[in-house]
N, C-alpha and C positions, 0 to 999 in steps of 0.2 A: 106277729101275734104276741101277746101280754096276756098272763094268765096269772090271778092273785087267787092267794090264797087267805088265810082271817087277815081283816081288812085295822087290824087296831096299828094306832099311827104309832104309837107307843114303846113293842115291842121291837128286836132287831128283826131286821127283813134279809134274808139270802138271795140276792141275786142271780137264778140260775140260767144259763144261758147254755143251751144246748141245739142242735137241728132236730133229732130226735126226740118224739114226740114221745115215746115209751120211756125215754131215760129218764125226761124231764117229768113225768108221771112218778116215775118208782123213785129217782132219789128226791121228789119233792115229798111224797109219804117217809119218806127213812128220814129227811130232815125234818116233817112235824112229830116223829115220834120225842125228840127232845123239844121242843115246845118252840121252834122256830118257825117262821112265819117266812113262806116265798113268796118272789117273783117270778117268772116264767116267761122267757123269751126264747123264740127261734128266730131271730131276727137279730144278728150281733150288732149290724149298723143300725138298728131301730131301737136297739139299747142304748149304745152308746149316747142318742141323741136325746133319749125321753129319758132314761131312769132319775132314780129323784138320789141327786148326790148328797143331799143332807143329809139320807138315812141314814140310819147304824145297823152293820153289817156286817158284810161279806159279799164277794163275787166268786162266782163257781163256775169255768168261762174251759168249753170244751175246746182244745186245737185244732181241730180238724172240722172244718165249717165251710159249705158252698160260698164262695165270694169271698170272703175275707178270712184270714185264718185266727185264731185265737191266740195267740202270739201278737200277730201286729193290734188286734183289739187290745191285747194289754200295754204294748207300747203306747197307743192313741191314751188311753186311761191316765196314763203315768204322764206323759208329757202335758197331759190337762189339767192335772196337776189331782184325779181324783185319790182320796186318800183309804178306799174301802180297802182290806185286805184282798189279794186273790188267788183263787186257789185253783190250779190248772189240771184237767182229767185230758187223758190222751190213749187210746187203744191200740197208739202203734209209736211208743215215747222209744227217744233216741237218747246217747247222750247225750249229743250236742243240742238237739230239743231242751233237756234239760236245764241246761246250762244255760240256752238262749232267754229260758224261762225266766230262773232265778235273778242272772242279771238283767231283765227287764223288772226287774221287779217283782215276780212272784211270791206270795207268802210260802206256797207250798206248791208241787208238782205229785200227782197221782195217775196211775196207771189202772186203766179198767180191763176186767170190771172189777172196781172200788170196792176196798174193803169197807163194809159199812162201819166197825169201828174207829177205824184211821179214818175217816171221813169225816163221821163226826165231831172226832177229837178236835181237826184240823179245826173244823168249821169252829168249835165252843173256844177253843185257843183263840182265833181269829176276830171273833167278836169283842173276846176278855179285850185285846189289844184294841181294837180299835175302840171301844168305851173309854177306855184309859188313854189313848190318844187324844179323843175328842175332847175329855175333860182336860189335857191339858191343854190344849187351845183355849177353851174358853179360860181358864184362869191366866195363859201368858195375855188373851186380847182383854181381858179386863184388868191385867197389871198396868200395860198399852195405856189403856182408857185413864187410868187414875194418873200416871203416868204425863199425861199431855195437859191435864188439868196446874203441871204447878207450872208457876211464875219462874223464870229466869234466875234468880236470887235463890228461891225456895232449891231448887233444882243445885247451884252451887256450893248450899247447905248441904242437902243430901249429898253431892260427892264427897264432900270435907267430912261427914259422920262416918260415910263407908269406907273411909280411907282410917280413921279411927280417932278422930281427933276429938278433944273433949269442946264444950259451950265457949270457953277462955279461948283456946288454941282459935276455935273457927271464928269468933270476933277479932279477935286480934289478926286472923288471916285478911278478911273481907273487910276489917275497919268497923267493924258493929260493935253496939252495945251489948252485954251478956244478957239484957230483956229483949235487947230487940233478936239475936239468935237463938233463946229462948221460945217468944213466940212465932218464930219461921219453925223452930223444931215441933214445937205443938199443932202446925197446920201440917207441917210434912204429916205425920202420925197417923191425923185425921183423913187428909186426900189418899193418904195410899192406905187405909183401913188397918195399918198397921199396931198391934198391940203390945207387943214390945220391941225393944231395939233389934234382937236378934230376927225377928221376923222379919222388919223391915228391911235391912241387910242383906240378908237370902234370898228374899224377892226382887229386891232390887237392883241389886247391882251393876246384875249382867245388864240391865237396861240402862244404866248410866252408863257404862261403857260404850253401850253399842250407839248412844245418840250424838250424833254430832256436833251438836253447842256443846259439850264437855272436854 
């Protein structure tokens, strides 16, 4: 069963995944008190399979579950490569629980019944992170984008600028004219939306390094 609550695609959604029908009730009102919007499952492998992994988030994924445990649902997560934060509630936590937790990846490990303010806190932390995640993604995959757009040459230029060399040094490298490295340096600028040198540089680098024609 899936149970939502305000339906706006906009806001972040909490993924609460409990078998308990009560729990999933009271911490879903203790989480609309701070303006957060759930999901409700008692269904761990019926999450796993439907939830909408673009949202922005958090998962709230109890351990002690008929069928599968809330543990290996957070390994299956991780190994999927989902990137929600998650934050594990347990009424009979161990250390080694704990541990098994964190190194599968959990953002946070709580022990019920949950303090609702450490709850929450976890939860608004959890979100901050994961919006700042997702923003970087999108700007490394549209670095990516600009990135694939230059010509072989263009790309040669850009190494020789980030290695520090001036318009003279990199014609004289590559055998160019100082207009014609000139206008490679005015298209670099523009493909990578770059406004000045130093911007350029910082954004890109690590992408030169890491592509294999270089």
């Amino acid at each position: 069963m899936n149970e939502s609550g305000s339906t706006s695609p906009l806001s972040p959604v909490i993924h609460l995944i409990d078998d308990d029908e009560a729990v999933r009730s009271s911490l879903a009102l203790l989480i609309s008190t701070v303006g957060l919007r759930t999901e409700l499952w008692d269904d761990p492998e019926r999450f796993v399979r439907n939830f909408d992994r673009q949202s922005i988030g958090a998962i709230v994924l109890d351990v002690r579950m008929p069928g599968i445990s809330g543990l290996t649902v957070l390994e299956q997560l991780v190994a999927q490569g989902v990137d929600q934060p998650v934050i594990m509630l347990t009424g009979h936590g161990t250390v080694d629980m704990c541990r098994r937790a964190f190194k599968s990846g959990a953002a946070e490990f709580l022990e019920k019944p949950v303090d609702d303010e450490q709850l929450l806190e976890a939860l608004q932390t959890a979100v901050r992170a994961h919006v700042r995640s997702r923003q970087r993604h999108l700007g490394d995959s549209h670095a990516r984008a600009c990135y694939a757009q230059l010509s072989e040459r263009e790309r040669e230029v850009l190494g020789l600028i980030v290695e520090g060399l001036t318009n003279k040094e990199i014609g004289r490298a590559l055998a160019l004219s100082p207009r014609t490295v000139e206008t490679h340096r005015a298209r670099l600028f523009a493909k990578l939306e770059a406004e000045s040198l130093a911007q350029l540089i910082r954004q890109y680098a690590a992408l030169v390094d890491e592509d294999p024609g270089n």
